[in-house]
C-alpha positions in Angstrom: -14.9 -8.6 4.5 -11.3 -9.1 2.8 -11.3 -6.7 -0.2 -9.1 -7.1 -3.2 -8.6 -3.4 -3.0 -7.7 -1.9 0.5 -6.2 0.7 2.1 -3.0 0.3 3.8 -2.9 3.2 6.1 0.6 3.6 7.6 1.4 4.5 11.1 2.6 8.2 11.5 6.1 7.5 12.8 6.4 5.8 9.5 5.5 8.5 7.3 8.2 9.9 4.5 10.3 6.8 5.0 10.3 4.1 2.6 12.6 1.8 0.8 13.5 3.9 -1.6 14.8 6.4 1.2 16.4 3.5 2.7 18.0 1.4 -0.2 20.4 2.6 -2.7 19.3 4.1 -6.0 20.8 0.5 -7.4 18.8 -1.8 -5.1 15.5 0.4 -5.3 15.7 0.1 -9.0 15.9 -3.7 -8.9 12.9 -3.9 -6.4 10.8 -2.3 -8.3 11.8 -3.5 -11.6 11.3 -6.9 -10.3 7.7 -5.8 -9.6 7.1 -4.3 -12.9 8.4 -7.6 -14.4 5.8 -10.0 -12.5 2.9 -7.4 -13.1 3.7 -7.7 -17.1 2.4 -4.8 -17.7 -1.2 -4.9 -15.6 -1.7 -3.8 -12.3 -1.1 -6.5 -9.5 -4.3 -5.2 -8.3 -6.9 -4.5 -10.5 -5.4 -6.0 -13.5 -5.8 -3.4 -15.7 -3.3 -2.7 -18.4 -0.8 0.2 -17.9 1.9 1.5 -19.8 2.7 3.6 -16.2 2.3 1.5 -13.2 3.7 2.5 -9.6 5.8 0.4 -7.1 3.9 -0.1 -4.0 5.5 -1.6 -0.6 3.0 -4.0 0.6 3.5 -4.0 4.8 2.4 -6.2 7.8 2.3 -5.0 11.8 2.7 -7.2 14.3 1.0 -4.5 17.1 2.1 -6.7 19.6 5.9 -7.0 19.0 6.4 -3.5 17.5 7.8 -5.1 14.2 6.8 -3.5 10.4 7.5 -6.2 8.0 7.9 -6.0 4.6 6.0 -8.3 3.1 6.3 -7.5 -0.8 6.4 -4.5 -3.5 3.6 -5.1 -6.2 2.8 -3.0 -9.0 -0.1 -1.1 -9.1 -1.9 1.5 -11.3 -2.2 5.1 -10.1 -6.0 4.6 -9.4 -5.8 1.7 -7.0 -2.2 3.2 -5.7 -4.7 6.5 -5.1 -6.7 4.2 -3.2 -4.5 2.9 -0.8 -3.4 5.7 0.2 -6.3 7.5 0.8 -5.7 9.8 3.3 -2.8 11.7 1.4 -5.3 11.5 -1.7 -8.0 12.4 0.5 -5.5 15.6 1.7 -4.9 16.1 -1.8 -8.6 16.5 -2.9 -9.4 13.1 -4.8 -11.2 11.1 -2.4 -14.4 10.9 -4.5 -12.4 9.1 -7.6 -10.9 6.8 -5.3 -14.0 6.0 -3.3 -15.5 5.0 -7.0 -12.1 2.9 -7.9 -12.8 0.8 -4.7 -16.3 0.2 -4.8 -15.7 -0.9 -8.9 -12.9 -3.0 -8.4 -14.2 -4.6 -5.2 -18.1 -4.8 -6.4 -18.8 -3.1 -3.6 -21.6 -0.1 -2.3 -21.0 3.1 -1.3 -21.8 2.2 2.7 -19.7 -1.0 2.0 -16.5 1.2 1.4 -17.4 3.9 4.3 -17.3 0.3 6.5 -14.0 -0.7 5.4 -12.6 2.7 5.4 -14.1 3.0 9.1 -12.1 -0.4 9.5 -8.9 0.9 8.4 -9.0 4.4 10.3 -9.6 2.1 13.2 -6.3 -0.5 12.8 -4.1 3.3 12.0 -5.1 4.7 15.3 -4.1 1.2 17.0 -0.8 1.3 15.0 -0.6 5.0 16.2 -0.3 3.9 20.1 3.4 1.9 19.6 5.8 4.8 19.4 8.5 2.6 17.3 8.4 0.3 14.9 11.2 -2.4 14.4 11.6 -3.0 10.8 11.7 -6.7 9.2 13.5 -6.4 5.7 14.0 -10.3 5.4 11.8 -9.7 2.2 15.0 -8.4 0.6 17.1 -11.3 0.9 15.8 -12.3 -2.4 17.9 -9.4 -4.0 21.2 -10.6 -2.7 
């Protein structure tokens, strides 16, 4: 089942980089301003109203051809943003808030989200087995 609210679990060669350690302080402001501007002022996700909301990088794999494409950056409140990326807040003690944010935004049960997070632990360890990842930026050609 496609939830609204997921978790994107990143491979571990890809961990501590992200655009903003690969952009310029000028061209990481504009991305995520540009996501703060088309959430107007709700998160992308669950559409609640934040005065606070957090740039997310939204990322496809392509197992096959090794390539980690950028697919958008939304804006999201800390809740669903907690959500996922629930193994750091699982590391950091919070999984039992998050686990509550997904089953209420998604309408779903408590087995339902121990499925998909099942699901998702499954496509990380896949990810896991290519040892490098070819990065797609063409999302960015919108900022130039």
């Amino acid at each position: 089942m496609k939830y609204k609210l997921g978790f994107e679990m990143v491979p571990d060669s890809c961990w501590y980089s992200n655009l903003r350690s690969i952009l310029s302080a000028e061209q990481w402001n504009a991305v995520r301003r540009d996501a703060y501007s088309r959430a107007e002022g709700k998160c992308m996700i669950c559409g609640a109203p934040s005065k606070r909301l957090e740039a997310h990088e939204r990322w496809s794999y392509d197992e096959e051809n090794c390539i980690q494409k950028l697919e958008t950056v939304i804006a999201v409140c800390r809740d669903c943003h907690e959500v996922i990326h629930i193994g750091r807040t699982s590391l950091l003690g919070s999984e039992k808030s998050a686990s509550e944010h997904f089953m209420k935004v998604n309408g779903a049960s408590y087995p339902e989200y121990r499925k998909a997070l099942g699901e998702a632990n499954e496509a990380h360890r896949r990810r896991n087995k290519v040892s490098e990842w070819k990065l797609d930026l063409s999302w960015l050609k919108r900022f130039t």
